[in-house]
Every structure is written in C-alpha cells, then in structure tokens.
N, C-alpha and C positions, 0 to 999 in steps of 0.2 A: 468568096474571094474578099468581100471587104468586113472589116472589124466593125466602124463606127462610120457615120458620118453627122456632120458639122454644118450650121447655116449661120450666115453674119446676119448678126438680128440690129436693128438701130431701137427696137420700143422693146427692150426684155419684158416688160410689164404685161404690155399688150399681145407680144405673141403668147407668152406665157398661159396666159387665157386661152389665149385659138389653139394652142397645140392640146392643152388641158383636155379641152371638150373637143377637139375632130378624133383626137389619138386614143379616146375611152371606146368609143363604139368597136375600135379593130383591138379591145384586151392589151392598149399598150396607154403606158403611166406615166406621170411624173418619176423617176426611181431616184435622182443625182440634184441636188439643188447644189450648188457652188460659187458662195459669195464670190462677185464679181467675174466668174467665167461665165455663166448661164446653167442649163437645164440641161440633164438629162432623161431620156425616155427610153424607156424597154417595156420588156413583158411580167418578168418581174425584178423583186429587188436584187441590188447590184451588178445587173447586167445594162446598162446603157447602150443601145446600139444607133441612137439619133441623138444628135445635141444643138443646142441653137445659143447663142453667144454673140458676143460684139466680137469684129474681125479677132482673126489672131497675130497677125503684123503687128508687130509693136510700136508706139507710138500715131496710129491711125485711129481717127475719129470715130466711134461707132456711127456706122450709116448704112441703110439697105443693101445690097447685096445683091439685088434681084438677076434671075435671068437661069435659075437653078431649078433644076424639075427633081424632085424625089416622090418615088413610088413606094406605099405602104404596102404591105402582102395582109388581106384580108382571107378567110377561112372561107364566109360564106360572100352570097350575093346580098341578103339580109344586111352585113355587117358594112358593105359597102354601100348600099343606100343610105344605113344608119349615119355615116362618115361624114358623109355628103351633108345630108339635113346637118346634122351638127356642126361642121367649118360652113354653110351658111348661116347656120344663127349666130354663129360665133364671130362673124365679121369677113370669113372668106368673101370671094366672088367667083361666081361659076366659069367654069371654062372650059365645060362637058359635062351633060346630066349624065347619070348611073344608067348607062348599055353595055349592050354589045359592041367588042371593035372585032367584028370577024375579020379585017384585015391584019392584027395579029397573029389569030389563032382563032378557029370554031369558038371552043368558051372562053374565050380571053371578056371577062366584064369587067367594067371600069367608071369612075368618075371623078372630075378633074376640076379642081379650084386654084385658087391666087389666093397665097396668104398676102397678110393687111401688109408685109413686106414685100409684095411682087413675085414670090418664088410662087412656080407652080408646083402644086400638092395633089398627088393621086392616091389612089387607094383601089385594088387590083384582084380580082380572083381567076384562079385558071381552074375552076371545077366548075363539071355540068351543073346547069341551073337545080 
C-alpha cells in the first residue's frame, strides 16, 4: 500500500549515523543522499523506501517531529536483536527489549527504540523462531 515514508529530522547529521548503523543489521542502506532534502534508505540501489529530512512545509524551521512509530520488516529473529544492539549503541533509547508480543500474533517478535529525535523505531519479524 505505501511507496515511501518520510520523518522530519531537526539533527540530519546525527540521525544520519543512527539510521546508518540500526538500518545495516535488517540489509537496509544509505541508497539516496540529497543535498539539502535528507537521506534515503532501501535494500538496494535506487530504491528508497524510508527517508528522513527537515519538515517538508515550506518555510518551517527544521525541528523534531517526534510522536511517529515506523516498523522495519526484519527476515530473521537474529537481525532484530542485531537492530536493537545497534540503534542502542548508536544513541537510540529502549522502549522494548527484542520478544515476543504474542498479543499480536503467536510469532509476532519485536524490539522498540526512540530515535535521538523522539520517533519510535521498531524492527519486526512474523516467522517462527
């Protein structure tokens, strides 16, 4: 259903790192760099399907944005704990260690951070362990 999605960043710099190192472990990159729009990330080149940039409203200040939850689709259980360690070295903050949410679904596994901009950042797999 959706093509891309967009986050209003206030520190490009700084996310730019956090998204670097949490979005390697789940095989997604840097692919898109665009003076002055921000970053895009996919799985490989030329596809961008995540981007982070100052607002797109014209004439507004870049500033946080927080209050966004975006879920990454991770392969394995591996690649989601991988995620994890990684957006906390990288300056995340936890906001769910790498489980189970059987209130989702039996193998729904998952783990949930705050990027250093307030959006919450998941990373998700729906296969048996």
């Amino acid at each position: 259903m959706l093509d891309h999605v967009s986050l209003g960043i206030a520190n490009l710099d700084r996310a730019g790192k956090f998204y670097d190192a949490e979005l390697k472990p789940l095989g997604y990159k840097r692919v898109f760099d665009v003076p002055g729009y921000g970053f895009g990330y996919g799985a490989s080149q030329g596809a961008p399907k995540f981007w982070i940039g100052p607002p797109l409203a014209k004439r507004r200040k870049p500033k946080a944005c927080a209050g966004s939850h975006v879920a990454f689709q991770a392969e394995t259980r591996k690649a989601v704990d991988a995620f994890y360690r990684a957006a906390i070295k990288a300056g995340g903050k936890d906001n769910g260690k790498p489980g189970l949410r059987p209130e989702y679904h039996a193998n729904y596994y998952g783990a949930f951070v705050i990027d250093p901009e307030g959006h919450a950042i998941e990373a998700c797999c729906h296969e048996p362990g």
